[in-house]
C-alpha positions as CSV (number, residue, x, y, z in Angstrom):
1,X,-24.9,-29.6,-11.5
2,X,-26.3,-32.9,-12.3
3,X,-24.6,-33.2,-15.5
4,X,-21.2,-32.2,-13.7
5,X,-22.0,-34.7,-11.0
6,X,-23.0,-37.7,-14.0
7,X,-19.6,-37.2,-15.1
8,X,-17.4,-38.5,-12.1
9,X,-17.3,-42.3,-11.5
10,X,-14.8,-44.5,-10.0
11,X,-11.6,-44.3,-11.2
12,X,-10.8,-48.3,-10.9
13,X,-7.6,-49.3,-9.6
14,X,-4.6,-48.9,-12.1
15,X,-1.5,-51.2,-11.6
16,X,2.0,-49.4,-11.4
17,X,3.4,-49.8,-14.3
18,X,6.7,-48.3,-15.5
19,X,5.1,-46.3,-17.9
20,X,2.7,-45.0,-15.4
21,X,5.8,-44.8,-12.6
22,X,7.4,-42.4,-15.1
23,X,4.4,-40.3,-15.8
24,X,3.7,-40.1,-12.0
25,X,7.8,-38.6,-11.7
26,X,7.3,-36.2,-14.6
27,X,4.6,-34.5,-12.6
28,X,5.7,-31.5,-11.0
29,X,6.8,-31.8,-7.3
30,X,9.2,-30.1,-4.7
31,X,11.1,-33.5,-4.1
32,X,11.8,-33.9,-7.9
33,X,12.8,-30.4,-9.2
34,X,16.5,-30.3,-10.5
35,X,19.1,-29.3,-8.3
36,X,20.2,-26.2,-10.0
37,X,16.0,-25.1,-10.0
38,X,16.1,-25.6,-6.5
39,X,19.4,-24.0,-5.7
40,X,18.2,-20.9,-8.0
41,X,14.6,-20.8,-6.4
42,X,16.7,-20.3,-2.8
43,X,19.2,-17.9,-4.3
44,X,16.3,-15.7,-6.0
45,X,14.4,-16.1,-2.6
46,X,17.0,-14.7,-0.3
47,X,18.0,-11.8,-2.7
48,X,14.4,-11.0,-2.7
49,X,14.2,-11.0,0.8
50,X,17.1,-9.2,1.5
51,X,16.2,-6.1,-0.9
52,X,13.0,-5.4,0.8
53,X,14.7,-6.0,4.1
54,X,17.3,-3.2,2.6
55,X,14.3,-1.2,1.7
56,X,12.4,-1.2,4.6
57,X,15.2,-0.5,6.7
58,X,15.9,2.8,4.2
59,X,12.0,3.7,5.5
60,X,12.6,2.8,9.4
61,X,15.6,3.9,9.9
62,X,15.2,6.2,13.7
63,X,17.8,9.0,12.6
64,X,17.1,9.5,8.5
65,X,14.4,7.0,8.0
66,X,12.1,8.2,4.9
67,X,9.2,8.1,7.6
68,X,10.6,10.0,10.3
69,X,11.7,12.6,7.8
70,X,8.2,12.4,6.2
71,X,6.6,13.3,9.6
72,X,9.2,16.6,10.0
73,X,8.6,17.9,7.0
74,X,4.7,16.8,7.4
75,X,4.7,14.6,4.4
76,X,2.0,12.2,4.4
77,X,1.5,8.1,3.3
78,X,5.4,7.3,3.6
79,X,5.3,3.2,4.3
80,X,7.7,0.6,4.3
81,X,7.3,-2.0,1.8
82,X,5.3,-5.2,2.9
83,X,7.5,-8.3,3.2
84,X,5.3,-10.6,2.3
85,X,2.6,-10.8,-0.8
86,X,-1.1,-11.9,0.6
87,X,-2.5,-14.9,-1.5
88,X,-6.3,-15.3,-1.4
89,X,-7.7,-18.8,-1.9
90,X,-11.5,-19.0,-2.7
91,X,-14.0,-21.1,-3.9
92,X,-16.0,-24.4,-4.0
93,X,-16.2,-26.4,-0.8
94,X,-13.9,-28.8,-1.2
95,X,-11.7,-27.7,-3.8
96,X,-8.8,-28.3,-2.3
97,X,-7.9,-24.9,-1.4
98,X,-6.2,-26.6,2.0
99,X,-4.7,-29.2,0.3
100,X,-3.0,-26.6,-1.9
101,X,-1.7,-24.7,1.1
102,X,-0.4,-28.1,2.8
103,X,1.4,-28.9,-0.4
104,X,3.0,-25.5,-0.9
105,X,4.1,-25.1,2.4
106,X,5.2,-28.2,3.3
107,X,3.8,-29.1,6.1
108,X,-0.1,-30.0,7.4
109,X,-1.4,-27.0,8.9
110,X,-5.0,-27.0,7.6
111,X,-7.4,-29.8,7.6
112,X,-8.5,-31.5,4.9
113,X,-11.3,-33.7,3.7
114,X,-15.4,-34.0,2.4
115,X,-16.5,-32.6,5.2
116,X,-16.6,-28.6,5.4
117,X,-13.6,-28.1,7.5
118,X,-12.6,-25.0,6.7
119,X,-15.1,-22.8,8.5
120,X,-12.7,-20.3,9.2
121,X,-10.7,-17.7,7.4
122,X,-7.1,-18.7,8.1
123,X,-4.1,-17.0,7.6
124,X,-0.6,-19.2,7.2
125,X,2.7,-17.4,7.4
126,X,5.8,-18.1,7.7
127,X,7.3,-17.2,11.2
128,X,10.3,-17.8,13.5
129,X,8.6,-20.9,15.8
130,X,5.1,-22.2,15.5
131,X,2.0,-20.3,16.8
132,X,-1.2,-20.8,16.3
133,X,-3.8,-17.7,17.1
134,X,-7.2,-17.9,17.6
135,X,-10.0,-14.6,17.4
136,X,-9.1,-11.5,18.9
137,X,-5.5,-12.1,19.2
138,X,-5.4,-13.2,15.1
139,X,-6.6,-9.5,14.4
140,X,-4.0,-8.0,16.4
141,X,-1.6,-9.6,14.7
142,X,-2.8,-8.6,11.4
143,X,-3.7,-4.8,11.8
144,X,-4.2,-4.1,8.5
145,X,-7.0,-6.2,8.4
146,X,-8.7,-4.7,11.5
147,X,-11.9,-3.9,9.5
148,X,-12.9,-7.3,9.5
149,X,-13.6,-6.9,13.1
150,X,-16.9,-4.7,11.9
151,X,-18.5,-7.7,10.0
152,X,-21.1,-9.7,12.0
153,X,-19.6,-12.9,13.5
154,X,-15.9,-11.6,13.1
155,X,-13.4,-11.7,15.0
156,X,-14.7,-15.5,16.7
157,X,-14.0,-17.1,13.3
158,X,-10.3,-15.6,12.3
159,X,-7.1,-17.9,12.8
160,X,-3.5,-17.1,12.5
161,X,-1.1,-20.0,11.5
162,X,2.7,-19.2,11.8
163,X,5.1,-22.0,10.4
164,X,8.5,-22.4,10.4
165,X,9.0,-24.0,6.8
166,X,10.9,-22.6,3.8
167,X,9.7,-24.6,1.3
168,X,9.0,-22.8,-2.0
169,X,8.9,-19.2,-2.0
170,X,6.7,-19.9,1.4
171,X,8.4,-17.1,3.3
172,X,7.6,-14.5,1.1
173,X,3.8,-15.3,0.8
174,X,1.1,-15.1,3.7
175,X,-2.0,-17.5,2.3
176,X,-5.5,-16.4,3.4
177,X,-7.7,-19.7,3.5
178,X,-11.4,-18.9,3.3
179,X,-14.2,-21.4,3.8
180,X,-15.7,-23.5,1.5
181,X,-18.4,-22.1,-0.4
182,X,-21.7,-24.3,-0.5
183,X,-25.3,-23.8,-1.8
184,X,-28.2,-25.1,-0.4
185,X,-29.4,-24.5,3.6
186,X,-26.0,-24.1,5.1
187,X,-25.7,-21.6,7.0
188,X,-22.4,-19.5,7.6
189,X,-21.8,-17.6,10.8
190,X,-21.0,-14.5,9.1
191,X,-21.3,-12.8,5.2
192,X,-18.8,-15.1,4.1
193,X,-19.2,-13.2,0.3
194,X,-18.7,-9.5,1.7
195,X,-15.9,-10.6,3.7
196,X,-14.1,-12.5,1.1
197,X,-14.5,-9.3,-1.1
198,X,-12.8,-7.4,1.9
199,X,-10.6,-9.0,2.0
200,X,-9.8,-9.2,-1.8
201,X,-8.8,-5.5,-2.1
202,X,-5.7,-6.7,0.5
203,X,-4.5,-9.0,-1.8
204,X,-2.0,-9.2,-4.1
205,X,-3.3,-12.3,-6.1
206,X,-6.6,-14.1,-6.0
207,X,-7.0,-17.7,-6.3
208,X,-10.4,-19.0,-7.9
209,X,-10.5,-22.7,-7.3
210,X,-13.4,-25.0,-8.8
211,X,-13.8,-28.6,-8.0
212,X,-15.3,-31.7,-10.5
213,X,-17.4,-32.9,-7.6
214,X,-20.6,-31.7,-8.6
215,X,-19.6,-28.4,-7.2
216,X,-18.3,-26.3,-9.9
217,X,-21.3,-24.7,-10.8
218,X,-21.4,-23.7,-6.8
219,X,-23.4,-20.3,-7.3
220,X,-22.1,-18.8,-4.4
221,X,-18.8,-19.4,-6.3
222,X,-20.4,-17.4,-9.1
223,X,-21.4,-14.5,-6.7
224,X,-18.2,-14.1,-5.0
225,X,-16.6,-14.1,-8.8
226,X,-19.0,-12.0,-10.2
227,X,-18.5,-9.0,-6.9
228,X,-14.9,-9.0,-7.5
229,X,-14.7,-8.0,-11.2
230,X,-18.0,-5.4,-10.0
231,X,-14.9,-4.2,-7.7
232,X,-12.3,-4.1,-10.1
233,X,-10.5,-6.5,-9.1
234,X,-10.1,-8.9,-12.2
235,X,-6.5,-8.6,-12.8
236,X,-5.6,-10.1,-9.1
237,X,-7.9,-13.1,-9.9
238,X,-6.2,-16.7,-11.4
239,X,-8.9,-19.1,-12.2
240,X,-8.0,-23.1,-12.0
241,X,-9.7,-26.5,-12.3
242,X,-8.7,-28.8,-9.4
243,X,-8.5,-32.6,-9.0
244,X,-8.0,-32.8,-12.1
245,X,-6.0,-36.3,-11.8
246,X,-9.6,-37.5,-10.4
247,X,-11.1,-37.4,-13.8
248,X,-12.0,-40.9,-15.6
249,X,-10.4,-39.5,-18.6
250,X,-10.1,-36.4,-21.4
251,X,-13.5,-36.3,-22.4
252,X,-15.0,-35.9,-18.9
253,X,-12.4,-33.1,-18.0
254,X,-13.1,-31.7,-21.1
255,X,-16.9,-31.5,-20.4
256,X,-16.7,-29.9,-16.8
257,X,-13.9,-27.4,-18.5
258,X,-16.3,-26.7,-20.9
259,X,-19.2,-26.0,-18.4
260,X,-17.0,-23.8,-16.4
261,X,-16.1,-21.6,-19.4
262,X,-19.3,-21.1,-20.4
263,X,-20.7,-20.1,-17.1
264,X,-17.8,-17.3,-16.3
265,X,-17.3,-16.3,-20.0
266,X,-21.4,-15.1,-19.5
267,X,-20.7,-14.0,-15.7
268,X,-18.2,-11.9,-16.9
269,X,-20.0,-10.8,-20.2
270,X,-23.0,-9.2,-17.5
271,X,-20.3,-7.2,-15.6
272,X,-19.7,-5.4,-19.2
273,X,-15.5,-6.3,-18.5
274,X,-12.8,-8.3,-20.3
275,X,-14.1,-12.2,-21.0
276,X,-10.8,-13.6,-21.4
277,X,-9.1,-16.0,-19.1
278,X,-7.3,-19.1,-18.7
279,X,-8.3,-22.3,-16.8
280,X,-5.6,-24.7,-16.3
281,X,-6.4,-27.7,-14.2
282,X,-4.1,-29.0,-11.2
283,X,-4.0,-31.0,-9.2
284,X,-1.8,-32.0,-5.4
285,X,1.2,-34.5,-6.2
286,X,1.0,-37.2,-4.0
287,X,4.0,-39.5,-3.3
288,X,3.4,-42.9,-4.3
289,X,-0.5,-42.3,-5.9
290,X,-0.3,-43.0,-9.8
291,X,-1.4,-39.3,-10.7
292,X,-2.6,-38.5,-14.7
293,X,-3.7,-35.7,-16.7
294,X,-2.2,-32.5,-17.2
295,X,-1.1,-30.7,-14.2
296,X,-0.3,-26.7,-14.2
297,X,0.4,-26.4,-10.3
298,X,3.7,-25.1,-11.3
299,X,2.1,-22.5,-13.7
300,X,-0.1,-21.3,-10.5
301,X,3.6,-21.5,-8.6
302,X,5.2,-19.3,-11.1
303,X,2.2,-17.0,-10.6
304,X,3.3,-16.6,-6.8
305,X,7.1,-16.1,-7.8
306,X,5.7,-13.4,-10.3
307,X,3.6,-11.6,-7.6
308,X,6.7,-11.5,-5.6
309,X,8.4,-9.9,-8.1
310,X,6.2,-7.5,-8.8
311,X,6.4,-6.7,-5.4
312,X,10.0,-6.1,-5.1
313,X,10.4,-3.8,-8.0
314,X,6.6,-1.8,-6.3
315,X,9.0,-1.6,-3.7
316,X,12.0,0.2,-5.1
317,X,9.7,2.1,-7.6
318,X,8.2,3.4,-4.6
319,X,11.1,4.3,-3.0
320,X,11.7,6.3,-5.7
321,X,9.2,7.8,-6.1
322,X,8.9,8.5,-2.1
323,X,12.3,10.3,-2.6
324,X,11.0,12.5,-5.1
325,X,8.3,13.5,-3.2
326,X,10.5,14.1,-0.3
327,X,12.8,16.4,-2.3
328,X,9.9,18.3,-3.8
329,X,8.9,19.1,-0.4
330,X,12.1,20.2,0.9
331,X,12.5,22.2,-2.3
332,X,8.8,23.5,-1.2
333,X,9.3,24.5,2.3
334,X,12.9,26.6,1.2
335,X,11.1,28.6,-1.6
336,X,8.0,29.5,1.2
337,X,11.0,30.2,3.6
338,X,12.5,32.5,0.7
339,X,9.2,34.3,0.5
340,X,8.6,34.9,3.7
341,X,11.8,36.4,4.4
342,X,11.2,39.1,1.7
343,X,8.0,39.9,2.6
344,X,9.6,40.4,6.1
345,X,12.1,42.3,4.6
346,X,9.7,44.4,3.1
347,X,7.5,44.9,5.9
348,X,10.5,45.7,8.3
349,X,11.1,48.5,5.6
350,X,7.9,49.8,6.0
351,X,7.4,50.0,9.1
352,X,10.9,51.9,9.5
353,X,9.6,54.3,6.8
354,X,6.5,55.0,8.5
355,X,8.0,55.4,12.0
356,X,10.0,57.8,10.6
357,X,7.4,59.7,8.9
358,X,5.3,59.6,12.1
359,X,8.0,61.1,14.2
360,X,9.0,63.8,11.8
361,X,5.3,64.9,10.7
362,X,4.7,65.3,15.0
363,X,8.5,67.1,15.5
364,X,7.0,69.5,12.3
365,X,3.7,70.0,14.5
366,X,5.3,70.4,18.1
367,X,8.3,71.8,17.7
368,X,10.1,74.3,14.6
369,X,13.0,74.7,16.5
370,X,14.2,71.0,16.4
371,X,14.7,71.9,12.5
372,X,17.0,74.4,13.3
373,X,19.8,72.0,14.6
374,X,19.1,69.2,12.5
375,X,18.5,71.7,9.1
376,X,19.6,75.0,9.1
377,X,18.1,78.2,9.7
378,X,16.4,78.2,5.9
379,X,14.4,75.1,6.5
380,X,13.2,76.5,10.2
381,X,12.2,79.6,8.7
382,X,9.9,77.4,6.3
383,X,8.2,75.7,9.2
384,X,8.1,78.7,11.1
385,X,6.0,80.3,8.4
386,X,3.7,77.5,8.8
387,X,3.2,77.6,12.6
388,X,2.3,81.3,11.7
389,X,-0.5,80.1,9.7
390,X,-1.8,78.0,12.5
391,X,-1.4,80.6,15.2
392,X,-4.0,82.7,13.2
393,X,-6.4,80.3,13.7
394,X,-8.3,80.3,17.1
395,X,-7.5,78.6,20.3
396,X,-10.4,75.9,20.0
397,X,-9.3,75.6,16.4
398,X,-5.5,74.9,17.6
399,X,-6.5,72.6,20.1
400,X,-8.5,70.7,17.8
401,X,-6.2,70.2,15.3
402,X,-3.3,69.5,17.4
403,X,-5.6,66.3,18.9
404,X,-6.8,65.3,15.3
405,X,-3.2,64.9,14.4
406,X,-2.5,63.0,17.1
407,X,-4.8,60.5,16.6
408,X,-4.2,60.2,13.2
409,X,-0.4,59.9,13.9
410,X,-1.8,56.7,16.1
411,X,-4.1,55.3,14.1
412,X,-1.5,55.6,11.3
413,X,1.0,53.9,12.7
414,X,-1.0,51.2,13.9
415,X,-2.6,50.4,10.7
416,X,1.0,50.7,9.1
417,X,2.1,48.0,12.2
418,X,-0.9,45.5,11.1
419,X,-0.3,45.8,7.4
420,X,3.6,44.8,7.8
421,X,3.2,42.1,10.5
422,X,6.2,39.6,9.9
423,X,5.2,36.3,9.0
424,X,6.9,33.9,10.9
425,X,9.9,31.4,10.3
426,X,11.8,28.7,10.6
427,X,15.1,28.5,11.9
428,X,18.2,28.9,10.3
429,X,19.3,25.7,12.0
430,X,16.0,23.5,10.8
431,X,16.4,24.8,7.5
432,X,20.0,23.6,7.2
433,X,18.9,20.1,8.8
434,X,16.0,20.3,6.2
435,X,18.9,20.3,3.4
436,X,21.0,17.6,4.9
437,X,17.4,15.7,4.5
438,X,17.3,16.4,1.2
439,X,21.2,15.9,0.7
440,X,21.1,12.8,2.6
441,X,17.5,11.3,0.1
442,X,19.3,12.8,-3.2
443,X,23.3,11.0,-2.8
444,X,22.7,8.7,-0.5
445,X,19.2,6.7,-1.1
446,X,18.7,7.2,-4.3
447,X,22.1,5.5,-4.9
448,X,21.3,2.7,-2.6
449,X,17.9,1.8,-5.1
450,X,19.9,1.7,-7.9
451,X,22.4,-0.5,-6.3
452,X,19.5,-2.7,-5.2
453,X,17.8,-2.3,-8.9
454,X,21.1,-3.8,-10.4
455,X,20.9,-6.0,-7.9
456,X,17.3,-7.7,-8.9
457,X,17.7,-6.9,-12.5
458,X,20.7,-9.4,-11.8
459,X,18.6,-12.8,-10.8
460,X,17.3,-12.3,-14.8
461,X,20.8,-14.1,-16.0
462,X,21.5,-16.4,-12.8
């Protein structure tokens, strides 16, 4: 850290010269992007919005939403896509995590400065009016992040920013701004590590930022990095160098870049993953501050616009996919339903069968002479020959027997009742409303996705 620190010194005063005056325009801000960039950043933005608008509603829809038909047909872990991609920023105190945000969005929503202002984890999002919420109310507004609530400290240190801008690709991106992370005796009202690891598995990108100020060695920087990649999560993570404009020239960037490398290249190396990554360096454009060295904030932009990307075709692959599951289980339910109509249909044939042996085998026993209108004399002569048989025997031995079969005539029959008991069904009327489901998912949704796939696959040649 003190060789880091022995590298900064200050930058003395540089007049504004043309040549620096056109360096300071070729660095990459909102205000001077070309037209057409702009006009095709909006144009990409609102086509992005509107097909996850289109696919949500295909989910939420109250009469043939892909939920509600999850629920009837009991079809679980149907969810509309999220709107929004969750950015994580992390890393040394005073990085310029909040700066970053300010920049991006466009306005000043989080403090900035030396001291540790950040001693919150802030969300910023883009909204209809501006809100600020504070602690309980924050986590209510972000239910998927009630968990937090469990950590020690939390939720007293959670804040909710809403803004109205649409700079950027701002209103598809909710930032999470974490506090600064320090060594030495501060002490942080809650596990500021564990929770920044929470809340890493909700994120879609994560943003490691390390500072030149003698800070980007910070090892609670190091731990945080090193928990992540233990949790798998190395392919969400973008590392950058910030401030880099503040740097007296090449050699001492190079230096603190070279540190940097070293230290995560043998993080990494312990975690038995992957060493390879990138570390541009970045820094805030300033209007009307002669700014130098390279700068790959837009490379960390694009990053965002990729993210979001990704996120819209998740969301149609899902869909998909979410039909196909749907259809499978329709296709399910109607081949159980087939099933259990012929084993009903057997059963009922059973029974029938054994009914009608019951009755006949206690009309042979009781009474011979019911053969003789239903058979002919022949046949009643056979059973009378048996009655004959049985009349030889005693009376106890009649009596006996004609009990005996009676109870087994019972018994039989109900053991022949148990052994076909019907399986119950659905209705013919569900059933057909269970195909008009699957009708409905087949012609009608899967259509739409490819309609909206066109429809991305279109921004490509804008």
């Amino acid at each position: 850290q003190r060789r880091v620190r022995g590298i900064m010194r200050p930058r003395p005063h540089r007049p504004n010269t043309n040549q620096n005056q056109n360096r300071n325009n070729a660095s990459p801000s909102v205000q001077q992007n070309p037209a057409k960039n702009t006009l095709e950043s909006k144009l990409n933005l609102s086509v992005n919005q509107k097909l996850l608008r289109i696919t949500s509603d295909l989910y939420e829809d109250k009469e043939k939403g892909l939920v509600k038909i999850g629920k009837e047909i009991k079809l679980e872990n149907l969810h509309p896509p999220p709107s929004k991609i969750t950015v994580l920023i992390c890393g040394n105190h005073s990085s310029g995590k909040s700066s970053f945000v300010n920049w991006y969005v466009g306005e000043h929503v989080q403090k900035t400065g030396v001291a540790i202002e950040t001693q919150k984890f802030t969300w910023i999002t883009n909204g209809r009016k501006r809100e600020t919420f504070q602690g309980q109310t924050s986590l209510m507004y972000w239910k998927k992040f009630k968990d937090i609530a469990k950590f020690e400290g939390m939720p007293d240190y959670l804040e909710t920013e809403i803004c109205v801008s649409t700079e950027k690709k701002f209103p598809m991106v909710t930032f999470i701004d974490s506090p600064g992370l320090v060594d030495g005796h501060f002490h942080y009202p809650f596990p500021v590590e564990d929770i920044i690891c929470y809340l890493a598995n909700h994120a879609d990108l994560i943003f490691v930022f390390f500072d030149p100020m003698g800070q980007a060695l910070c090892q609670r920087t190091m731990n945080v990095v090193k928990k992540l990649h233990d949790q798998k999560q190395s392919e969400k993570i973008r590392y950058f160098l910030t401030k880099s404009d503040e740097f007296e020239g090449p050699a001492d960037r190079n230096k603190v870049l070279i540190q940097i490398a070293q230290s995560l290249t043998a993080l990494l190396a312990s975690t038995n993953q992957a060493t390879t990554f990138d570390l541009p360096t970045i820094y805030v454009p300033r209007q009307g501050k002669v700014q130098d060295g390279p700068n790959a904030i837009e490379e960390l932009c694009r990053e965002i616009e990729k993210a979001i990307n990704q996120s819209v075709q998740t969301a149609l692959n899902n869909l998909e996919l979410d039909c196909q599951r749907i259809s499978a289980q329709v296709d399910s339910i109607i081949e159980l339903e087939e099933k259990k109509k012929k084993r009903n249909s057997r059963s009922r044939l059973k029974m029938f069968m054994w009914g009608i042996l019951t009755l006949i085998t206690v009309g042979i026993f009781f009474s011979y002479r019911i053969a003789d209108y239903a058979a002919g004399t022949q046949f009643a002569e056979f059973i009378e020959r048996g009655h004959s048989v049985v009349q030889n025997l005693s009376e106890n031995s009649q009596q006996n027997l004609t009990w005996g079969l009676l109870v087994f005539c019972v018994l039989f029959f109900i053991l022949t009742w148990l052994n076909t008991k019907r399986t119950p069904t659905i209705s013919s009327m569900r059933l057909k409303k269970l195909k008009e489901y699957q009708k409905f998912v087949r012609s009608t949704v899967l259509v739409k996705k490819q309609e909206l796939y066109d429809q991305f696959l279109s921004l490509i040649h804008i």
